[in-house]
C-alpha positions in Angstrom: -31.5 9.3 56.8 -34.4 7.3 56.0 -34.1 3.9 57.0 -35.5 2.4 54.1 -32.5 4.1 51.9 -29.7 2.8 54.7 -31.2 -0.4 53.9 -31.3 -0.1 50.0 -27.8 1.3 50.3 -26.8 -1.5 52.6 -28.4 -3.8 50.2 -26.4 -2.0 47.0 -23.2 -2.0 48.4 -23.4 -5.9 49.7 -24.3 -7.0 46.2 -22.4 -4.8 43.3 -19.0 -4.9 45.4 -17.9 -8.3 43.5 -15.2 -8.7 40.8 -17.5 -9.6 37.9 -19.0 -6.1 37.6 -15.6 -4.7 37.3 -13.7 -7.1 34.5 -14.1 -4.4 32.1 -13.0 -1.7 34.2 -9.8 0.5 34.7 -9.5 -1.5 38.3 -8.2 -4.4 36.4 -5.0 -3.3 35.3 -3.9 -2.4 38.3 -5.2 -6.0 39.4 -3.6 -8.1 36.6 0.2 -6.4 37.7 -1.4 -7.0 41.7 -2.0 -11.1 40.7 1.9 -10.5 38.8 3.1 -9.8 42.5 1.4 -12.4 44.2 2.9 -14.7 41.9 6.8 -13.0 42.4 6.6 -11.5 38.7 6.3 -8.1 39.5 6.9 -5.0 42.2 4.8 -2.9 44.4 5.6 -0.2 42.2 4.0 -1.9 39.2 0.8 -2.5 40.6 1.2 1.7 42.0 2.0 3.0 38.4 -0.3 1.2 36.7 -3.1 2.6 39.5 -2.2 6.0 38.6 -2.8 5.6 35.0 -6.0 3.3 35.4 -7.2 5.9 37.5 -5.8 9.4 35.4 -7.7 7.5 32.5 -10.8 6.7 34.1 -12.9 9.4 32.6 -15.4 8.4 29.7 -16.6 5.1 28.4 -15.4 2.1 29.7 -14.8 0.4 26.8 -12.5 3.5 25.7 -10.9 3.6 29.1 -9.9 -0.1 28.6 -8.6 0.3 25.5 -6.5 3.3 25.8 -5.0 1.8 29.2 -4.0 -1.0 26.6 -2.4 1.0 24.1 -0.4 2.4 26.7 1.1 -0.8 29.1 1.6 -2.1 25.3 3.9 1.0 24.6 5.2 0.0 28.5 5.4 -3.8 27.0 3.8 -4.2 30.4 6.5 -3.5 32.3 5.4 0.2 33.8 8.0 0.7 36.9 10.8 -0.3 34.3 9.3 1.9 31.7 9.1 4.7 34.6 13.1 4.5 35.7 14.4 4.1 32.1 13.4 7.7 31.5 12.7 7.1 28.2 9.3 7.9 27.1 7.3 8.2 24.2 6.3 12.6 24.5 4.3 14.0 21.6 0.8 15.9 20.9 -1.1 12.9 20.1 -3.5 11.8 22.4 -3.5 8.4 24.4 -7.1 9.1 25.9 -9.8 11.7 25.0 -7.4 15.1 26.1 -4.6 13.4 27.6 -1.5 13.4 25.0 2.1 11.1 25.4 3.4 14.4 26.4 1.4 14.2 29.1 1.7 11.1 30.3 5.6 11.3 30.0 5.6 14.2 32.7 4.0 11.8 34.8 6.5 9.3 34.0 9.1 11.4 34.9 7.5 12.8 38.4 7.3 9.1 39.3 10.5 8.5 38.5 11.8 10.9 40.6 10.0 10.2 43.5 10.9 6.3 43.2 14.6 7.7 43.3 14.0 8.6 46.8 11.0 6.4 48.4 9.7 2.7 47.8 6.2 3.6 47.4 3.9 6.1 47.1 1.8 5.7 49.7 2.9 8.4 52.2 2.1 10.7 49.8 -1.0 12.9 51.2 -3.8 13.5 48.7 -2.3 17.2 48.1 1.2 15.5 47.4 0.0 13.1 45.1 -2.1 15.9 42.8 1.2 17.9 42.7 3.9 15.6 42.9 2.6 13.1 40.5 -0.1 15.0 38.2 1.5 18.1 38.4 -1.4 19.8 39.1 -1.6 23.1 41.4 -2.2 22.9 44.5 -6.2 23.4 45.7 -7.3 22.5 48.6 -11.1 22.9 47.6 -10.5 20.0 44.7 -12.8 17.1 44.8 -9.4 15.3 43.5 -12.0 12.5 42.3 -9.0 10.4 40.5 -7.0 10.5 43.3 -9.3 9.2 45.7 -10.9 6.3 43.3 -6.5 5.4 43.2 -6.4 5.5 47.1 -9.3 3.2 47.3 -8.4 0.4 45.1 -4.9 0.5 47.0 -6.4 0.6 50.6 -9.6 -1.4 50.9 -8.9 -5.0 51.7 -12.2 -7.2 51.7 -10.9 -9.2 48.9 -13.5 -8.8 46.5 -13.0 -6.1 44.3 -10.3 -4.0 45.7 -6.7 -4.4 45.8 -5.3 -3.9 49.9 -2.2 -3.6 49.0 -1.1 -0.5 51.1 -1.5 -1.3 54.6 0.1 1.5 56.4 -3.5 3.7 55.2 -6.7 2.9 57.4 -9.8 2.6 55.2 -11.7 4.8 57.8 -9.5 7.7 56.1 -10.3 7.3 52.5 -12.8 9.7 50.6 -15.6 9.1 48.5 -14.1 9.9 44.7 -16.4 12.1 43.4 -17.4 12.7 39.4 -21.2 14.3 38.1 -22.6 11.0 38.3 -22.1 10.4 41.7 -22.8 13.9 42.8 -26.1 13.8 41.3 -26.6 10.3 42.7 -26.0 11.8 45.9 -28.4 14.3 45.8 -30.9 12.3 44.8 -30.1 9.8 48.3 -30.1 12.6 50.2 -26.4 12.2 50.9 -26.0 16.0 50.3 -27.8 18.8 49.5 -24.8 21.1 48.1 -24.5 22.1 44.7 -20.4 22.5 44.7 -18.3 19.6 43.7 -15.8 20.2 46.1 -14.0 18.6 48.8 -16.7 19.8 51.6 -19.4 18.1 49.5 -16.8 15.5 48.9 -16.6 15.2 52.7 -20.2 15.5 53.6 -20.8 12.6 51.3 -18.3 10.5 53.1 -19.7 11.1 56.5 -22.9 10.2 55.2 -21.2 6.9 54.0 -19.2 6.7 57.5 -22.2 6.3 59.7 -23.4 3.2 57.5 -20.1 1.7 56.9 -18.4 2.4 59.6 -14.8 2.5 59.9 -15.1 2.0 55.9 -16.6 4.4 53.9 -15.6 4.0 50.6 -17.6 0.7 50.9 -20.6 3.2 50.2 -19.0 4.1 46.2 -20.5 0.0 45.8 -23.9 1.2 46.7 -23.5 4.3 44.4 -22.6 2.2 41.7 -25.6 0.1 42.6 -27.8 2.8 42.5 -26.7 3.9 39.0 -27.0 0.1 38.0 -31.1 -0.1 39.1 -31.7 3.2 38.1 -30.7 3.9 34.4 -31.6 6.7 33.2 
């Protein structure tokens, strides 16, 4: 890589990893319930359910991700693991966010509930178990999983700055880059890939790119993504 890009990336990642570029973002629900538990108000499993709706949401504009994550821990009167084990949801066509209807969001509520019936948390759930067990999606091994990864970072990183490191069985060094158009094509542009498939090898390749400058961390590298995006508008 050329060093003048490690260093901009360096640079990028240093500076746009802090809290006040991600008020408005779906990171901050998951947050609010995290300061909740620091404060003996809430569980573990709050903070977990609301980071897998911030994160199943986080698709589209922010401002519409924000809101639509409010309309729904309004529904949950901001109570989401209770909401999750009463087993009573709201289920019906409408939609919450963009394509996602209640109905939707109810068989998620209702996959988490089951699993909470027989473990604490969620985090020894693989990647593969989480898209299956809790977005009952098929199983594919070639998925970029992109939501599932931006979940697992927010849970796992622990610099204490803009993510949560709340799970501390998980090493950081294991975490993949979440990966979405915009950050394929900001890859490509880095030289961080050359491959055309958003897929888990690119997905991988992107994350050993990351794991030679951050190493032992290299989900530290989405920050200098995000930087890049932020300095180069399009």
């Amino acid at each position: 890589m050329d060093s003048e890009i490690r260093s901009r990336l360096i640079d990028w990642a240093e500076e746009y990893n802090d809290e006040k570029y991600f008020r408005e973002d779906p990171i901050a629900f998951p947050k609010r319930f995290l300061a909740a538990f620091r404060a003996g108000n809430c569980s573990l499993a709050d903070i977990e359910v609301a980071a897998v709706f911030a994160a199943h949401f986080a698709w589209g504009r922010r401002a519409m991700i924000v809101r639509d994550c409010t309309r729904l821990f309004d529904e949950m009167s901001w109570k989401p693991y209770d909401y999750v084990m009463r087993g009573e949801y709201r289920s019906d066509d409408a939609s919450i966010h963009r394509t996602v209807k209640w109905s939707e969001v109810a068989a998620i509520c209702s996959r988490l509930r089951d699993l909470y019936l027989s473990m604490p948390s969620l985090e020894p759930l693989t990647q593969g178990n989480m898209r299956v067990k809790v977005f009952g999606q098929k199983p594919d091994p070639k998925a970029p999983d992109k939501k599932i990864n931006m979940m697992r970072r927010w849970m796992v990183r622990d610099d204490g700055k803009v993510d949560l490191g709340i799970w501390k069985d998980t090493d950081p060094a294991s975490l993949l880059i979440p990966l979405d158009v915009h950050v394929h094509d900001v890859a490509v542009d880095l030289g961080l890939t050359c491959r055309k498939q958003k897929d888990i090898r690119t997905v991988t390749e992107i994350t050993s790119s990351f794991a030679d400058i951050f190493p032992g961390d290299p989900c530290k590298g989405d920050f200098a993504l995000f930087g890049y995006g932020v300095t180069h508008p399009k």
